[in-house]
C-alpha positions in Angstrom: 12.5 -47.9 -93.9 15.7 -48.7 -96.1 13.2 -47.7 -99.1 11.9 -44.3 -97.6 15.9 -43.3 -97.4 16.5 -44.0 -100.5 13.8 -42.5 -101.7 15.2 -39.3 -99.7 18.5 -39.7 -100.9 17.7 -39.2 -104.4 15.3 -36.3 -104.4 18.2 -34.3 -103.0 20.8 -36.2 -105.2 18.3 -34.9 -108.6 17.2 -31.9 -107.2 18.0 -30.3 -103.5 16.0 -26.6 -103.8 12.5 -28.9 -105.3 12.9 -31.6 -102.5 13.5 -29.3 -99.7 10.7 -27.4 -100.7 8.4 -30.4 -101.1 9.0 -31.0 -97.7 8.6 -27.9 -96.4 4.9 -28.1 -97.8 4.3 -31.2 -96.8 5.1 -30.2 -93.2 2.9 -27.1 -93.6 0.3 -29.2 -94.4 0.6 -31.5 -91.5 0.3 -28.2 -89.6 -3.1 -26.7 -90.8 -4.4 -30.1 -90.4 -3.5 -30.7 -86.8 -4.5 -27.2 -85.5 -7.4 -26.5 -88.3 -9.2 -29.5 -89.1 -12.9 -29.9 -88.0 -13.6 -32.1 -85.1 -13.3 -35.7 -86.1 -16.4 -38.1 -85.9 -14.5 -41.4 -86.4 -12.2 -40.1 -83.4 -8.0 -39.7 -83.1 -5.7 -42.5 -83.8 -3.5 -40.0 -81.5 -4.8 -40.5 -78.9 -4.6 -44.1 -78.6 -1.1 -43.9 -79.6 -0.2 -41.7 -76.6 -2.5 -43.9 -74.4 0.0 -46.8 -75.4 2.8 -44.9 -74.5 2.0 -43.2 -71.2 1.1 -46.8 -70.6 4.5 -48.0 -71.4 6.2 -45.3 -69.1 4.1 -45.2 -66.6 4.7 -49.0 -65.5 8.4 -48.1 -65.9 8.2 -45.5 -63.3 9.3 -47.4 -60.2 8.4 -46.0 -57.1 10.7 -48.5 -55.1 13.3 -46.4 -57.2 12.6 -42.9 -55.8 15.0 -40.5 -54.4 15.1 -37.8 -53.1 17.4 -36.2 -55.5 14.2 -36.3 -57.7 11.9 -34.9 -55.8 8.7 -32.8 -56.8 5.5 -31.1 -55.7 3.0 -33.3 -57.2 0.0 -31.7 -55.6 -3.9 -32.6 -54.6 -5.8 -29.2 -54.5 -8.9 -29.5 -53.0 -11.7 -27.3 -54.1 -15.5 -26.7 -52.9 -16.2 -24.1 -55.6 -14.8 -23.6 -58.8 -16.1 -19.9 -58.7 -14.4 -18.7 -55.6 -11.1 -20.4 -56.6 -10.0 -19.0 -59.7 -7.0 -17.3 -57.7 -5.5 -20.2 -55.9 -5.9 -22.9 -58.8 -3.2 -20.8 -61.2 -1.5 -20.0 -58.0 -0.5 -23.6 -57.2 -0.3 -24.4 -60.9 2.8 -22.4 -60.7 4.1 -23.9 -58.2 4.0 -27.4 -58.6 6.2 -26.6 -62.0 7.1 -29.9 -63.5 4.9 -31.9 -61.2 1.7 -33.7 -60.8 -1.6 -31.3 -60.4 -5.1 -32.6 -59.5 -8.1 -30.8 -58.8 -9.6 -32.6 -56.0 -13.9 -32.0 -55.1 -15.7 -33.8 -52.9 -20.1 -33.7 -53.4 -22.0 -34.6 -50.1 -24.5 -37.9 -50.9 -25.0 -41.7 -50.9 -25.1 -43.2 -54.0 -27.4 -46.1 -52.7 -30.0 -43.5 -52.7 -29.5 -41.8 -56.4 -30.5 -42.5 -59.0 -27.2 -42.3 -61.0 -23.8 -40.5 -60.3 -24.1 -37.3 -60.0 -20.8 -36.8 -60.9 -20.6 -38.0 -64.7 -22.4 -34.2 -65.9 -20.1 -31.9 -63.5 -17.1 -33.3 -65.4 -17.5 -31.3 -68.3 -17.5 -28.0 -66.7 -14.4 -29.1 -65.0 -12.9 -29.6 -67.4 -13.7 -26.7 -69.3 -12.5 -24.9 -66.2 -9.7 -26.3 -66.7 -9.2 -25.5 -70.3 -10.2 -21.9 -69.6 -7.8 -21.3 -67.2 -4.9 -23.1 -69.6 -3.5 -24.8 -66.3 -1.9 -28.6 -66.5 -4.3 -30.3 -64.3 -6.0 -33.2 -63.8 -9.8 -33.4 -62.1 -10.5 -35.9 -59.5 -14.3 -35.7 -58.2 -15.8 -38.2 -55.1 -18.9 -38.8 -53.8 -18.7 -39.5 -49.8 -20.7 -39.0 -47.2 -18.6 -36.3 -45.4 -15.4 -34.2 -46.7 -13.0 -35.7 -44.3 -13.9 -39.0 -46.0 -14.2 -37.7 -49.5 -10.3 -36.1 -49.4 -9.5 -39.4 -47.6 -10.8 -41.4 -50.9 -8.7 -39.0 -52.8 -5.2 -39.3 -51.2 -5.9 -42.7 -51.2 -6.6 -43.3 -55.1 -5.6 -40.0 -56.9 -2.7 -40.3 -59.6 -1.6 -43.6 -60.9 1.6 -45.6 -60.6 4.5 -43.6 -59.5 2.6 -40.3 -60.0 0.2 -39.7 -56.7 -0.1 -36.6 -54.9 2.6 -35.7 -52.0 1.7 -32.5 -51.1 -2.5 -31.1 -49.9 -3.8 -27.6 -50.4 -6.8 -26.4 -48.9 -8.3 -23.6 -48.7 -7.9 -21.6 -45.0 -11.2 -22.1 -42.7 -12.1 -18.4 -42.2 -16.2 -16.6 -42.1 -14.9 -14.4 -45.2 -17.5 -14.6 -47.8 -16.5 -16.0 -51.3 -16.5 -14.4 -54.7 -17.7 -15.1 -57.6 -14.5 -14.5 -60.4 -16.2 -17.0 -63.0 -19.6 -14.7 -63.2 -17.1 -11.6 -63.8 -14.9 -12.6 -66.3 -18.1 -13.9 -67.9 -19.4 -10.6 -67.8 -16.4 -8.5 -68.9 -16.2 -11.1 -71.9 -20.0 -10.4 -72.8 -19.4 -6.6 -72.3 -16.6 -6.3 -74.8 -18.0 -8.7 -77.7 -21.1 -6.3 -77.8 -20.6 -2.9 -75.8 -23.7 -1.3 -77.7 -25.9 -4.1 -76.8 -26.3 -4.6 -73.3 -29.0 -6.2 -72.6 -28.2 -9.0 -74.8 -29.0 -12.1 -72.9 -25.8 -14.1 -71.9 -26.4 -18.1 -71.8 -23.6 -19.6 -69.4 -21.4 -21.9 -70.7 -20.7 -25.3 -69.4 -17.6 -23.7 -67.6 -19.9 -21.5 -65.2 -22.6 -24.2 -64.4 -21.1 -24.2 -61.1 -23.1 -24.8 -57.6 -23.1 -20.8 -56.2 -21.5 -19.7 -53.3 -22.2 -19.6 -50.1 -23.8 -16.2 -49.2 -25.0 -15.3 -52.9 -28.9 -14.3 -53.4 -29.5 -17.3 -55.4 -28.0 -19.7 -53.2 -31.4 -21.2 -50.8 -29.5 -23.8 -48.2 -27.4 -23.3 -45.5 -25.6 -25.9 -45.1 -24.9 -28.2 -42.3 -24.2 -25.7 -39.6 -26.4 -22.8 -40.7 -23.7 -20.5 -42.6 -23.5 -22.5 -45.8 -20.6 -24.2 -44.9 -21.2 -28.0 -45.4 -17.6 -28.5 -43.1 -17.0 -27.7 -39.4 -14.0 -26.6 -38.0 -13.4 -30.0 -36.0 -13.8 -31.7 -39.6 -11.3 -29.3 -41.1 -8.7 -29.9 -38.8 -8.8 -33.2 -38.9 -8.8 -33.2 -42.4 -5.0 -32.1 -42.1 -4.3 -34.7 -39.3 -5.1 -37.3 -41.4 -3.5 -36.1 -44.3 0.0 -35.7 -41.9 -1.0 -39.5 -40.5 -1.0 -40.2 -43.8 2.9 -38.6 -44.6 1.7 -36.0 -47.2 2.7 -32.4 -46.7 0.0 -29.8 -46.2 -0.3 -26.6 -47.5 -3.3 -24.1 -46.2 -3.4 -21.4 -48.6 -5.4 -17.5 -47.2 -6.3 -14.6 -48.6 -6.4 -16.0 -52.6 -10.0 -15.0 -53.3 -8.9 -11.6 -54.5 -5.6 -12.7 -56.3 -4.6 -11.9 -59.4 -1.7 -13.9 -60.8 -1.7 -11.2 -63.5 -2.4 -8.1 -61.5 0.8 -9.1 -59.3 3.3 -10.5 -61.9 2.2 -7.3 -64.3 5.3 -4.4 -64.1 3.8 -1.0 -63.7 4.2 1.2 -66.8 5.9 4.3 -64.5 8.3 2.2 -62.5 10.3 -0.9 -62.5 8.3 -2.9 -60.1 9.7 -5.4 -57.9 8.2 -8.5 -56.9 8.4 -9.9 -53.2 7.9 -13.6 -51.7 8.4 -13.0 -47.7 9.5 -16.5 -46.2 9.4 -17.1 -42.7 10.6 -20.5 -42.2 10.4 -20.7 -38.2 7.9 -22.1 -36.1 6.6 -18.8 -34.9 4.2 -20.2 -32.0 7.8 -22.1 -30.9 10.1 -19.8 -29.7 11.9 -22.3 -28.2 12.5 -24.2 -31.2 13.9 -21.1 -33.6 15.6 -23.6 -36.3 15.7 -23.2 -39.7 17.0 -26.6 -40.7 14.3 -29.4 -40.0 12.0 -30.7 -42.3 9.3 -28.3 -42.1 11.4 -25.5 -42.4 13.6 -27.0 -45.4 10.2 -28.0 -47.2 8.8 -24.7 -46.9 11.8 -23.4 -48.5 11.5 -26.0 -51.0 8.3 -24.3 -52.5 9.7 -20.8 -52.0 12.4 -21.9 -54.5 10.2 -23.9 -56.9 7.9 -20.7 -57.1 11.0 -18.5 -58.0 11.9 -21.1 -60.5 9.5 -20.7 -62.7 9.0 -18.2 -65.8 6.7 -15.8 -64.7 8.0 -15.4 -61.1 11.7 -15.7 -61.9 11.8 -12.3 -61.5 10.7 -12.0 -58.0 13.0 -11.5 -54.7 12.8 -14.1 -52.3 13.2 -12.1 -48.5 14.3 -14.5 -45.8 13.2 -13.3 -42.6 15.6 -14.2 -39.5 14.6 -14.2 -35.9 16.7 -13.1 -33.7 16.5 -12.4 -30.0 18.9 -10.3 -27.7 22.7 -12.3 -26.8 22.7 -14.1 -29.6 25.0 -13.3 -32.7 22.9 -11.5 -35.8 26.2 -11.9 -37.9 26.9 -15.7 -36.8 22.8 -16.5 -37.1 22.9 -15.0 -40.8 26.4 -16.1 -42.5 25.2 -20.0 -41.0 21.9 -19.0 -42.7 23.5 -17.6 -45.9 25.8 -21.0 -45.8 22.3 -22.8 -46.1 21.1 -21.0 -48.8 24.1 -21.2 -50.3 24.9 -25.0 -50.1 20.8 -25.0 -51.6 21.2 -22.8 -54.1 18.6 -20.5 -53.1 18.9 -16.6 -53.9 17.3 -14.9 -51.3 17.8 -11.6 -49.4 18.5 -12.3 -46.0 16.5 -9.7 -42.8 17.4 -10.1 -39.3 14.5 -9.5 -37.2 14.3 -8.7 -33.2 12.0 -10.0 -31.6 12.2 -9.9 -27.9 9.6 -7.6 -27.0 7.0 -10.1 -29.0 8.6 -13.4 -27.7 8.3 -11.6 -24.0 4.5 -12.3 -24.6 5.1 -15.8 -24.8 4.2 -18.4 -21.9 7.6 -20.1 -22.1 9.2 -16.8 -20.9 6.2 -15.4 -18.5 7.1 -18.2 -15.9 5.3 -21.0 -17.9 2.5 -22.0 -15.9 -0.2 -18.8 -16.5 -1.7 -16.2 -14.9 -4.3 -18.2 -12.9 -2.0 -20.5 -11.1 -1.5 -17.5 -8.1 -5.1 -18.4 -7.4 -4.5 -21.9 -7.0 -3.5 -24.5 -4.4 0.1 -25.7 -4.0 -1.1 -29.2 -4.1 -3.6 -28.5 -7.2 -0.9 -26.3 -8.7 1.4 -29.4 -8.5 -1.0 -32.0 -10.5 -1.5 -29.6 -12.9 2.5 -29.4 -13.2 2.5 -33.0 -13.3 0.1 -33.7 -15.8 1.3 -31.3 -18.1 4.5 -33.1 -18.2 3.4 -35.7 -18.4 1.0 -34.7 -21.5 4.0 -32.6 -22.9 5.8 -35.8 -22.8 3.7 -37.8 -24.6 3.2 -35.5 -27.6 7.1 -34.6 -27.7 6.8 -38.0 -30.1 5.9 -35.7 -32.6 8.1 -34.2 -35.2 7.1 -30.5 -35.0 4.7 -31.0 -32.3 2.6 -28.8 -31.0 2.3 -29.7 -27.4 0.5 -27.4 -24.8 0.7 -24.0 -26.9 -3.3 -24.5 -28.4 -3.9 -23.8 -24.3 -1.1 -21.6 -23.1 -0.6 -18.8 -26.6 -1.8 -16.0 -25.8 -4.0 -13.9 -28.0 -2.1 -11.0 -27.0 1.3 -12.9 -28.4 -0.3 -14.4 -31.8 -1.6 -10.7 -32.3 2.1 -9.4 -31.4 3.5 -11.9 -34.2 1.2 -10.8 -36.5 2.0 -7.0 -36.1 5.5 -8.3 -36.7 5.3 -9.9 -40.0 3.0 -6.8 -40.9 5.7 -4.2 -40.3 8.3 -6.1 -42.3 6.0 -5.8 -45.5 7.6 -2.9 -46.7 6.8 -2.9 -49.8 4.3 -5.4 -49.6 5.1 -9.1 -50.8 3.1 -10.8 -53.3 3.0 -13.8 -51.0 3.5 -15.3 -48.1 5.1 -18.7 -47.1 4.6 -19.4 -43.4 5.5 -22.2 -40.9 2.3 -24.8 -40.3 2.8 -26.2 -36.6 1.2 -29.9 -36.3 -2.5 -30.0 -35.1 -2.5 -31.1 -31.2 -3.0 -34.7 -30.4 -5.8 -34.1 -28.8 -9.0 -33.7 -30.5 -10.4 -31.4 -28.1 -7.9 -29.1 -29.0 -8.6 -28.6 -32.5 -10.9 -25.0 -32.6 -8.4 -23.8 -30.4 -5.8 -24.7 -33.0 -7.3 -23.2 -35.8 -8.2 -19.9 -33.8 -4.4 -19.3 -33.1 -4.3 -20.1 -36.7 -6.5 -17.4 -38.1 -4.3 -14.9 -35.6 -1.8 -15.4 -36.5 -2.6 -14.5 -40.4 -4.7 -11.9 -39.9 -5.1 -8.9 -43.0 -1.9 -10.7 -44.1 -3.1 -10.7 -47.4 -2.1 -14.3 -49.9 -0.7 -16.5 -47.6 0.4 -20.0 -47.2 1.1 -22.0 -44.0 3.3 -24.8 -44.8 4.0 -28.0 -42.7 6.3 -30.2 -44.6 6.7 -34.2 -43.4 9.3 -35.8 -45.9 12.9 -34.7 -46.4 13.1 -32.9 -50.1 16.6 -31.5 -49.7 19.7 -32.8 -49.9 23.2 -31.9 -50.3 24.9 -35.5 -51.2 25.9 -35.7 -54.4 
């Protein structure tokens, strides 16, 4: 080392403009090589040099020593199809920024029965996926014999060390049929390379050998229960019950078959264009419980900021939406909101919205018991009384519970919150961030849950419903 300075001491002491300029080649050099060179057949000494390192560092990241000053969306996306998703994986690799990012599949089958994995020759295309899309992401694949088991494997063991997924993103449970986006970038790419030619026949790359979607021509089975689908909506719920059990955040993302990260973020050429992310961070099937400072509500506006954060959407407005109701104070509700977002330093525009005529709908103020109890018995009216408290009781444990509404919403009230967030979208936001409730304890419950779900986000274009289970904020220094 003492010999290499010396050596660079005196080609500047003899000659400064030659040695400056010898060194400026020589870095050129190292340039062309590194992005021009031929692929290697004796592989990368690179490569194990960074394997050593991440090693290194990895083993020094402590997860005893976490914090939550330190906190970050390190995310475990789970996708069925590559070719329907193109959307909501560049999507979430915005806005899990600086964080972890894993591509999570699960393939239906029993490995005692194969022949080999089945998994070793998808790989490839996903990472060429991956690649094509120039996202940050890693690709986690599982063989199981159901979903709910095969996104159980990967919360388990995806990430390594300190680095393991906090947060879950699925895709919404809806009968909207998915689009192919792979087959037509492939075929705008084939169109322009030879316009005059256009029956030249196109061999697919290993990025679009992709299973095809549900409801496509060349797609034969029908899945488990007849539509395709190879997952129920029992399955799907608990799918996010066990990731909540399992104190990971959830994140159920609608509507991102059609988006178009740069459709939205692209400024029109007449107008300066303004960008829009609506937050909502209320439980809006909870009247009752119209905070904005618990966890949920604090992790959804956790993301909201992240998103706004980052390069391409730092131009963006975040709109905060307040609900307010009639006695209460709309000045006192918003500067103790504006405090928040000030003590946060979130920039966000602030909208008061009334909402009596909607909340009227609700069972809480329509006497709480239902229309059918007139028809009933006193005594069979008061055991039903009773056991509801008693079940409302038991489920109160829960933070964010959702006791008793999957039976007592209305459809009439989850349509008049919809029309509500609707008439707000003036102009219309890019996305959506919306309060997740927690599934009901009871199983029975659960396609009753995700009905009120799918109400309640009706033609609301890209949403996401977020349920949050870990504190990420905090103002301590």
């Amino acid at each position: 080392m003492l010999g290499i300075i010396g050596c660079a001491i005196m080609m500047f002491l003899i000659n400064a403009i030659y040695a400056s300029a010898s060194i400026a080649f020589m870095l050129l050099l190292l340039l062309l090589i590194h992005y021009l060179s031929p692929t290697s057949s004796w592989g990368y000494i690179s490569q194990a040099l960074i394997f050593h390192q991440v090693r290194k560092y990895l083993l020094m990241l402590d997860v005893r020593k976490d914090h939550i000053k330190f906190w970050r969306p390190q995310i475990l996306l789970m996708v069925s199809n590559p070719r329907s998703s193109v959307g909501l994986v560049t999507f979430i690799n915005d806005i899990k920024k600086s964080g972890l990012y894993v591509l999570g599949h699960v393939q239906l089958g029993d490995l005692s029965t194969l022949p080999s994995d089945p998994l070793q020759a998808q790989y490839d295309s996903w990472l060429a996926l991956v690649d094509h899309l120039n996202i940050k992401a890693f690709v986690n694949l599982t063989l199981a014999d159901s979903v709910r088991h095969g996104v159980q494997h990967l919360l388990f063991i995806s990430g390594l060390g300190g680095m393991r997924p906090n947060t879950l993103v699925l895709g919404f449970y809806d009968d909207c049929l998915p689009k192919d986006k792979l087959i037509e970038s492939s075929l705008s790419a084939t169109e322009s390379s030879d316009p005059l030619n256009p029956s030249q026949d196109f061999e697919q790359p290993a990025l679009y050998r992709f299973a095809y979607l549900r409801g496509s021509s060349d797609r034969r089975d029908y899945g488990e229960f007849g539509d395709g689908k190879v997952l129920g909506p029992q399955e799907y719920v608990s799918i996010i019950s066990d990731a909540m059990k399992m104190l990971k955040n959830v994140v159920l993302a609608r509507y991102f078959n059609d988006f178009d990260r740069a459709q939205v973020l692209l400024p029109s050429s007449l107008a300066k264009r303004v960008v829009y992310v609506d937050v909502w961070p209320v439980n809006l099937l909870r009247p009752d419980s119209c905070s904005y400072v618990d966890t949920c509500s604090l992790f959804l506006l956790q993301l909201a900021c992240i998103l706004n954060m980052v390069k391409a959407w730092r131009k963006a407005t975040l709109r905060l939406f307040l609900c307010v109701e009639e006695g209460r104070s709309v000045k006192g509700s918003q500067a103790k909101l504006g405090q928040l977002l000030k003590d946060l330093r979130i920039k966000a525009e602030v909208h008061p919205v009334p909402w009596d005529q909607v909340v009227a709908l609700h069972w809480q103020r329509q006497g709480g018991l239902g229309k059918n109890q007139g028809s009933q018995s006193p005594d069979s009216a008061t055991d039903e009384v009773e056991a509801r408290a008693i079940e409302e009781e038991s489920e109160d444990d829960y933070v964010n519970s959702f006791p008793s509404n999957a039976t007592r919403v209305s459809d009439d009230y989850l349509a008049a919150v919809n029309k509500l967030i609707l008439d707000q979208a003036i102009p219309p936001p890019a996305v959506r961030f919306l309060y997740l409730p927690r599934p009901p304890a009871d199983t029975r419950r659960y396609a009753t849950y995700l009905h009120q779900l799918d109400l309640l986000t009706q033609d609301l274009g890209p949403t996401l419903l977020i349920h949050g289970v870990t504190p990420v904020i905090t103002t301590d220094l």
